[in-house]
C-alpha positions in Angstrom: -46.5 92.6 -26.8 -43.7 90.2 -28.2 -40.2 90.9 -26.0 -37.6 91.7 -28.5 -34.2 89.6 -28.9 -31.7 90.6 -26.5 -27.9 89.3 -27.2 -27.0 89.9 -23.8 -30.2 87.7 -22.9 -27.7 84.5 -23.8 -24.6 84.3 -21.6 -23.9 81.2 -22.4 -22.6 82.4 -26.1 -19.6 83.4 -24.3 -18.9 79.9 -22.9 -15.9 78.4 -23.6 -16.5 74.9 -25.6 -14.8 71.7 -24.0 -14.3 70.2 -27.3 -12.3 71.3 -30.1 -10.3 68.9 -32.5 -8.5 69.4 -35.3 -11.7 69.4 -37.8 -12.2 73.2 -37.7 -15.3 74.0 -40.3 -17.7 74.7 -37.3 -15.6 76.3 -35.0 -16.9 80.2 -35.6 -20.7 78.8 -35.3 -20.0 77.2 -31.5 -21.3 80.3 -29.9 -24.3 80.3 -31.8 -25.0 76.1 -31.5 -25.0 77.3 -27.5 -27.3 79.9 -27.8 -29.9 78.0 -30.3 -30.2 75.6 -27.6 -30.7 78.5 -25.0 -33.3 79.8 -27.6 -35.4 76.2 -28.8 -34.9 74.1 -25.3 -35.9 71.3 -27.7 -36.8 68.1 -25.8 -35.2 66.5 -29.2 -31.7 66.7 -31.1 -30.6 65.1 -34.2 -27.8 65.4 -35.5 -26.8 64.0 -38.8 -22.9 63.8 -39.9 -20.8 64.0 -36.9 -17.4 63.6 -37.8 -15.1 64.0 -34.8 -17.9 65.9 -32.7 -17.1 69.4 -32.7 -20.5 70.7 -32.9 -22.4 67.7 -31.5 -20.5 67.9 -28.2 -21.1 71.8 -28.3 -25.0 71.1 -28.6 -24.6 68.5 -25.4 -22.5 70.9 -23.0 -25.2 73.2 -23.9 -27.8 71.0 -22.5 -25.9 70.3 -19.4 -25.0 73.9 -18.7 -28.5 75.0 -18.9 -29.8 71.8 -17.3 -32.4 71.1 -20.2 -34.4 68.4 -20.4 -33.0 67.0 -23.7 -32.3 63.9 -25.5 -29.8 64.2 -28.5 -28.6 61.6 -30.9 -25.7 61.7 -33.4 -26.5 60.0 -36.3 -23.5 59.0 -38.6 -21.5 56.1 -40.1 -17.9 57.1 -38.9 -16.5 55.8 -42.0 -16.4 59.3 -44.0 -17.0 60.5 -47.3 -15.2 62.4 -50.1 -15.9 65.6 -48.7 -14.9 64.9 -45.2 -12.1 62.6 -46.1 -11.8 58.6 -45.2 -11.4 57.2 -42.1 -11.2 54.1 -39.9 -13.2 53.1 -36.5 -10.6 55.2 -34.4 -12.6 58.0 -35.1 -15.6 56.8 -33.6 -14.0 55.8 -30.7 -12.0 58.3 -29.1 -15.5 60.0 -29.7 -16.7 57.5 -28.0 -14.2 58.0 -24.9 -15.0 61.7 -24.6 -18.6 61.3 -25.6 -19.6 58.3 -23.1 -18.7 59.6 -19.3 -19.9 63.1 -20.0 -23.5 63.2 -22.0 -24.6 59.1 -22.3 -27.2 59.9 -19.4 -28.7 61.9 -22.5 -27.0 61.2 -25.2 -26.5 58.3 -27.9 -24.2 57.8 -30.9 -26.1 56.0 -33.4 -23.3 54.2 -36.1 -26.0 54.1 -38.9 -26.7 55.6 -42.4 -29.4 58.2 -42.0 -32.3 56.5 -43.6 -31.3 54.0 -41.7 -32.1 55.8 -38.7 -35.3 57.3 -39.7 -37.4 54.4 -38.0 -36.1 55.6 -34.8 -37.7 58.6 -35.2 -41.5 59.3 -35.0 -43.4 62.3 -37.2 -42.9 64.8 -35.1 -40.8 64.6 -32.6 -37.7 66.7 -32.9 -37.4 70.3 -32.3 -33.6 70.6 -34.0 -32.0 69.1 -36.0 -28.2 69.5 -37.5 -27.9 68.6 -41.4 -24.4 68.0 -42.3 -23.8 65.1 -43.8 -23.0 64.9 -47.7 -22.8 67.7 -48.9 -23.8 67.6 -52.5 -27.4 69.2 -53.6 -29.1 65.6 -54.3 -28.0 64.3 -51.3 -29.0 67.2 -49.1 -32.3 67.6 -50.7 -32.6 63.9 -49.9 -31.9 64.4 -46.3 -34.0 67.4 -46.3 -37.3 65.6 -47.7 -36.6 62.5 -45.4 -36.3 64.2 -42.7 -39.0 66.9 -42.7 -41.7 64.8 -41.6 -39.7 64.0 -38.4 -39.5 67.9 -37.0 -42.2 68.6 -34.4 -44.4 72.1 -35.0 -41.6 74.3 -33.2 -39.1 72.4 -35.6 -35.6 74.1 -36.8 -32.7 73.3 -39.1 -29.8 74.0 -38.9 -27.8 73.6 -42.8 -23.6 73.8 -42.6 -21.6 75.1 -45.6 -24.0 77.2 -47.1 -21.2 79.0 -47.9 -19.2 76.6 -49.8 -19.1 76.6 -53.1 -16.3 74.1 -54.2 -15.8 70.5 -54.6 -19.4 70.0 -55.6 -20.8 71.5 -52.2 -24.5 72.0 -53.3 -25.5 73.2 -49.5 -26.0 76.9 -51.1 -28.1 76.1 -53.9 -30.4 73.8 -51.7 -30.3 77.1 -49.1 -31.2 79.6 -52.0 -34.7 77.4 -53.1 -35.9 76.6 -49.5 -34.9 79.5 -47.4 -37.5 81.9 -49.3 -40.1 78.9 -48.3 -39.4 79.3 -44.6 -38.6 81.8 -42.1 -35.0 81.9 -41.6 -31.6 83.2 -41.0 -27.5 82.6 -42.7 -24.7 83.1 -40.7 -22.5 83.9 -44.1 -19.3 84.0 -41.9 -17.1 80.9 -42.0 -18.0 78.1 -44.1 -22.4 79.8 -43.8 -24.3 78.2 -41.1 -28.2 78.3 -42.5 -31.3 78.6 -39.9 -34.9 77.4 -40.8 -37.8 77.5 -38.9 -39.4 74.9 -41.1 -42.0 73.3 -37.9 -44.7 76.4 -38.7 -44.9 77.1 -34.8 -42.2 79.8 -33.8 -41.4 79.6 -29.9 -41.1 83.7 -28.9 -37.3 83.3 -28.6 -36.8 82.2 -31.9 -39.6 83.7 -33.8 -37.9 87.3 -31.8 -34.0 86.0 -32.7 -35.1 86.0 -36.5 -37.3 89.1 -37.1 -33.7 90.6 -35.2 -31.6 88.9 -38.1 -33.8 90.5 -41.0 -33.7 94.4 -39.4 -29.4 93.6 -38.1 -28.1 91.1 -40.1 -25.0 93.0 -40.1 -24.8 93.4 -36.4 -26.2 89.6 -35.8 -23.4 88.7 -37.4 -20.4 90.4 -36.6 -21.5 89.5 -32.7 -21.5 85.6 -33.5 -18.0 85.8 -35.8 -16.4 87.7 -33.2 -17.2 85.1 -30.3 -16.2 82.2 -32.8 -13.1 83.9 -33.6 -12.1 84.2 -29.9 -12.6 80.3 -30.0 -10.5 79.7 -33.0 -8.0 82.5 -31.8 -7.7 80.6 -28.5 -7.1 77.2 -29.9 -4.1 78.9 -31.5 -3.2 80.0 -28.8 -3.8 77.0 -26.7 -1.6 74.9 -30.0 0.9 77.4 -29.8 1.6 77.1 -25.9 1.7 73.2 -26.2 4.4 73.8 -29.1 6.3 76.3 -27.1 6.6 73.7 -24.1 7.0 70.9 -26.0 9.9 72.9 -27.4 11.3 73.5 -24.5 11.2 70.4 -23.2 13.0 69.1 -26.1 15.7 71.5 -25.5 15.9 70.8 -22.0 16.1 66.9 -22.9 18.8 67.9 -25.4 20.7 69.8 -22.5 20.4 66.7 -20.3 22.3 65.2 -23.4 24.7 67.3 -24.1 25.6 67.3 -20.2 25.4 63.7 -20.6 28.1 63.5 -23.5 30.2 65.8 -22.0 30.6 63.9 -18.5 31.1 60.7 -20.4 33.6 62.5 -22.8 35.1 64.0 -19.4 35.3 60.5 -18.0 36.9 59.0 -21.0 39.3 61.8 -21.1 40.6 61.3 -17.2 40.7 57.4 -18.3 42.8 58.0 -21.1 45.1 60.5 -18.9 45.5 58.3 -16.4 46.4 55.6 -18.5 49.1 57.8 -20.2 50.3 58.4 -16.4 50.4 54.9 -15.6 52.2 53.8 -18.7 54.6 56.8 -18.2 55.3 56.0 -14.7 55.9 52.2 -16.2 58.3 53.8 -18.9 60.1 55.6 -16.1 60.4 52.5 -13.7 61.6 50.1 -16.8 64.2 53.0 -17.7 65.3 52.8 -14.0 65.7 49.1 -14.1 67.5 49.3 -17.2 70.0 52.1 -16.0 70.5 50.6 -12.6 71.2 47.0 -14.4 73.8 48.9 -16.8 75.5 50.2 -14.0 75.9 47.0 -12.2 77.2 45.5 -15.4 79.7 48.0 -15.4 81.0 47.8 -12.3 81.4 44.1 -13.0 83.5 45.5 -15.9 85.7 47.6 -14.1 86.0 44.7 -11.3 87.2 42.3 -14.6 89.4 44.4 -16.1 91.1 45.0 -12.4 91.8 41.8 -11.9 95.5 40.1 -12.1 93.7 37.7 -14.7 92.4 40.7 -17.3 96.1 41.8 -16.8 97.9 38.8 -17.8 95.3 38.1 -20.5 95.9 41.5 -22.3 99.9 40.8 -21.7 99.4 37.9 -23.7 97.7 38.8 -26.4 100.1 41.5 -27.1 102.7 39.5 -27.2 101.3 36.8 -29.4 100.4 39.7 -31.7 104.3 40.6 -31.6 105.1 37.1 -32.9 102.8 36.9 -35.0 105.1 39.2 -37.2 
């Protein structure tokens, strides 16, 4: 008798990822890129169109938290596309710095176009892999041709943005024709999230996960939105804390400041007062000279005009003004 699919089977969907950047179209489908993993235990993971690493760093803790015996390789050329925007080699390399001490043991980066990196492939040999690189329908159906020869006979794939429809996004039109070909599953939530079982030999966990999806689609999904909205609602809330003490640190850096401005505005104050004591104290002491000199010169006066000399000086010119009529 098959086991049915049991959510509660998968506690790793409530894990908390260790990697979340700014790039935020695969945050809601984290929960389920743990549990896939749970699910497939592939012994190979590609993925193709990394970006920053959201989801291919999700698909690596979940190998290390469930201690499978995995290998995974990103696949991408880190220079970006007019979907995913421009960008320059920093990208790949504060990838590169989170990437490298954590997963390398099973991990690889591979900075190549993805034909490019078919010949590292066999027929075959991978159980999962992750199509989201451009995201127009020839280039998807592209990717999807080249690469179907590479999935093993348990192989899935996994199709972002099937639920993007601008900017010439042709993800849901390549979903609509080959989803009816294979058994599989959309996550419609978020920018869609497409599941195909496209290797013709379902392991029991998977084969159990989808013919779940087809009778509780509703249910299925509401379980996975929920947990990826608790990621995305604690990443704001994570951004908001950092703001809040960054704030506050501002403000306390602008107290130091003020404080600052105020003792030196202090200082210069009680520099300029005691300069106006010290040249008030100066005023007073030349004033004091000056009084004390005019009183010397007028007792010099009064000794002058005592003197028998004054007196027969001022008799004489009185009486040389009396003949002078």
């Amino acid at each position: 008798m098959n086991r049915p699919f049991n959510l509660l089977d998968y506690s790793i969907a409530f894990s908390t990822p260790r990697r979340i950047t700014d790039v935020a179209s695969w945050h809601l489908h984290i929960p389920f890129a743990f549990v896939i993993m749970a699910m497939l235990k592939p012994k190979q993971f590609v993925e193709l169109g990394t970006h920053k690493g959201d989801s291919y760093c999700a698909f690596c803790q979940a190998v290390e938290e469930l201690s499978l015996n995995t290998t995974c390789h990103a696949v991408d050329s880190w220079q970006g596309d007019e979907h995913a925007g421009f960008y320059g080699a920093e990208v790949l390399e504060e990838l590169r710095a989170y990437h490298d001490p954590l997963y390398s043991g099973f991990s690889s980066l591979l900075k190549c176009l993805f034909d490019d990196a078919l010949e590292y492939f066999p027929e075959g040999s991978i159980d999962l892999l992750h199509i989201d690189g451009h995201h127009t329908y020839d280039s998807l159906r592209h990717d999807f041709e080249s690469w179907l020869s590479r999935m093993s006979k348990r192989g899935i794939m996994l199709f972002h943005d099937t639920n993007v429809r601008e900017r010439k996004f042709g993800v849901w039109q390549m979903w609509n024709e080959i989803s009816s070909q294979y058994p599989g599953f959309e996550f419609k939530f978020g920018n869609g999230l497409g599941i195909l079982a496209v290797g013709g030999q379902m392991g029991e966990d998977v084969r159990a996960f989808l013919e779940y999806g087809k009778e509780h689609e509703t249910v299925l999904s509401r379980f996975f939105y929920h947990l990826g909205t608790k990621i995305e609602l604690d990443l704001q809330k994570d951004t908001l804390s950092k703001q809040v003490y960054q704030l506050e640190n501002t403000l306390l850096v602008r107290d130091k400041e003020a404080e600052e401005r105020l003792r030196r505005n202090a200082a210069i104050i009680e520099e300029k007062d005691r300069q106006l004591r010290d040249l008030q104290a100066a005023q007073d002491r030349q004033l004091k000279e000056i009084v004390t000199l005019l009183e010397e010169k007028n007792l010099q006066l009064d000794e002058i005009h005592a003197s028998k000399g004054w007196r027969w000086l001022t008799r004489y010119r009185k009486m040389k003004a009396f003949f002078a009529f």
